[in-house]
C-alpha positions in Angstrom: 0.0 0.0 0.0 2.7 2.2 0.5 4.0 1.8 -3.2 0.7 2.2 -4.7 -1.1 4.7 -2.3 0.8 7.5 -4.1 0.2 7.0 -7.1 -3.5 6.5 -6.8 -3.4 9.2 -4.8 -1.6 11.3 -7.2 -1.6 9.7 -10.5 0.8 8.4 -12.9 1.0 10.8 -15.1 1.4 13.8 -12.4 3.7 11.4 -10.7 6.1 11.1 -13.5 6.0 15.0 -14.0 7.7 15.3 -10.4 10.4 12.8 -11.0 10.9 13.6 -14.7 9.9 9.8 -16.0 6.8 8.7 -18.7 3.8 7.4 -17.0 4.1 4.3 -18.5 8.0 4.0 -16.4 6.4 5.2 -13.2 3.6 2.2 -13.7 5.7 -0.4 -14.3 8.2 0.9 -11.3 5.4 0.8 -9.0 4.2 -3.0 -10.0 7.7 -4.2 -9.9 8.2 -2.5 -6.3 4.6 -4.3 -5.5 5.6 -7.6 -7.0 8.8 -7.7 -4.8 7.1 -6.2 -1.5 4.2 -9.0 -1.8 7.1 -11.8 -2.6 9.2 -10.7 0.2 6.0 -10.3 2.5 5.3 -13.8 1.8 8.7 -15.5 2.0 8.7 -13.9 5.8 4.9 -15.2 6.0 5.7 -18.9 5.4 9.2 -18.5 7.3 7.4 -17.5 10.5 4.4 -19.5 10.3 6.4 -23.2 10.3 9.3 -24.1 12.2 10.6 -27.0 9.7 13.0 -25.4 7.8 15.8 -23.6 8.5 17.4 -22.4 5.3 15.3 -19.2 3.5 15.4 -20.8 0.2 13.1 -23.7 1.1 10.4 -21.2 0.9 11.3 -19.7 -2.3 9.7 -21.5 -4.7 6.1 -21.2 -3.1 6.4 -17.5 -2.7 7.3 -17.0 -6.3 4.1 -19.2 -6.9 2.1 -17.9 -5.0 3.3 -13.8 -6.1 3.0 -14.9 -9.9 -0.8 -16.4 -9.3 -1.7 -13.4 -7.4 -0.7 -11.1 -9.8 -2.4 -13.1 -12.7 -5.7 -13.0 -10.4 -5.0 -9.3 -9.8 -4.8 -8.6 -13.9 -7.7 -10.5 -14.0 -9.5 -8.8 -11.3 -9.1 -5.4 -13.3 -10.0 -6.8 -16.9 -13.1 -8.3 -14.9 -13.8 -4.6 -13.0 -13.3 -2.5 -16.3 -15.4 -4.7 -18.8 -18.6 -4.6 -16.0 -18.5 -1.1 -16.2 -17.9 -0.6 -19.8 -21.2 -3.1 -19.9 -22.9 -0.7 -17.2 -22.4 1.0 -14.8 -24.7 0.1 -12.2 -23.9 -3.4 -13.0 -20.2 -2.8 -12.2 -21.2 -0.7 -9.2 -23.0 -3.8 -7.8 -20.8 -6.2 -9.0 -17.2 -4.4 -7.8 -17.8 -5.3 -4.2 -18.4 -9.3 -5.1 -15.5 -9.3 -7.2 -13.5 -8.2 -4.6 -14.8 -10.3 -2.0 -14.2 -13.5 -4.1 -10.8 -12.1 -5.3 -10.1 -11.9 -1.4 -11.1 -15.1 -0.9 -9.2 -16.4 -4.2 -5.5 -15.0 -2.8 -6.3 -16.4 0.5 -6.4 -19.8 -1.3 -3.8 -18.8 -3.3 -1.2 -18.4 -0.2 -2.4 -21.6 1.1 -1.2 -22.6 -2.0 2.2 -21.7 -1.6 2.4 -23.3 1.4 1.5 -26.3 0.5 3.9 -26.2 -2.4 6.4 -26.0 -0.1 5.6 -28.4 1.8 4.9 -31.0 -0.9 8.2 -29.8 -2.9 10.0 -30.5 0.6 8.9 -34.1 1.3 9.7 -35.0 -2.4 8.9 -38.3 -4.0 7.6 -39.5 -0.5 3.8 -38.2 -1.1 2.8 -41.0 1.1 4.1 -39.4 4.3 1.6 -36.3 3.5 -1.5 -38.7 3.6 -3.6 -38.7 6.7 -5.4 -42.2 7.6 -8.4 -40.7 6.2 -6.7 -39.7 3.1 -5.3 -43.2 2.7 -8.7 -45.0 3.2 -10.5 -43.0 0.7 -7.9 -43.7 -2.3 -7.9 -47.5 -1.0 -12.0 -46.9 -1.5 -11.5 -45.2 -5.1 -9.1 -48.0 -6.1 -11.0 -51.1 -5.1 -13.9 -49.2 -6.2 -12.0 -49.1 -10.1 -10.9 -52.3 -9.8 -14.5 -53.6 -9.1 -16.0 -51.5 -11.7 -13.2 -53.0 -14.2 -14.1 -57.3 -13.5 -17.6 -56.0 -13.5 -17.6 -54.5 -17.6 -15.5 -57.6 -18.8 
């Protein structure tokens, strides 16, 4: 918020009158400091919340994943936003604070996300170690359920 609070505050193009830069410069300055203050914010996130790891690069690679889906989401957001109220404008009015809602919800998966990564990329090819009991009897269930299914068509 600090990146972008002056520029909407301000605007690019007055913004870039100050500092002597094209509108188009100060925008893409102000993403790339956004991108790298929501992938640090998250590295330090997943950090603090477990106690596994001790090394900073374990929780690289779901940080970058999770910054590069919220991004996407938050392109998507605005193409969403600007084409409701190009359709109408009462429709975007009434539709803006839904989007935003499910668009909160959507990054909070998103982070989860990352985490998870993490954790998955961290166990490696021992997925089986993940599985809770109840995990494990509900593919046993799916796989006898397939193999049944299978003597039953021949």
């Amino acid at each position: 918020m600090a990146v972008v609070s002056p520029l909407v505050v301000v605007g690019p193009r007055q913004l870039g009158e100050w500092l002597n830069l094209s509108s188009e410069l100060v925008w893409v300055i102000v993403v790339g400091l956004g991108l790298i203050i929501c992938f640090l914010l998250l590295l330090v996130l997943y950090k603090t919340a477990t106690i596994h790891f001790k090394h900073w690069n374990r929780y690289l690679p779901g940080a970058l994943l999770s910054t590069v889906l919220s991004a996407v989401g938050m392109i998507g957001l605005g193409i969403y936003i600007r084409r409701m109220f190009e359709t109408n404008a009462v429709l975007g009015t009434l539709i803006t604070p839904i989007a935003l809602m499910t668009t909160a919800y959507i990054l909070c998966l998103i982070v989860l996300a990352g985490a998870v990564f993490n954790y998955v990329k961290s166990v490696g090819p021992n997925v089986d170690s993940i599985l809770t009991p109840a995990m494990k009897s509900a593919i046993t269930q799916v796989n006898s359920f397939e193999k049944a299914s299978i003597v039953d068509s021949d």
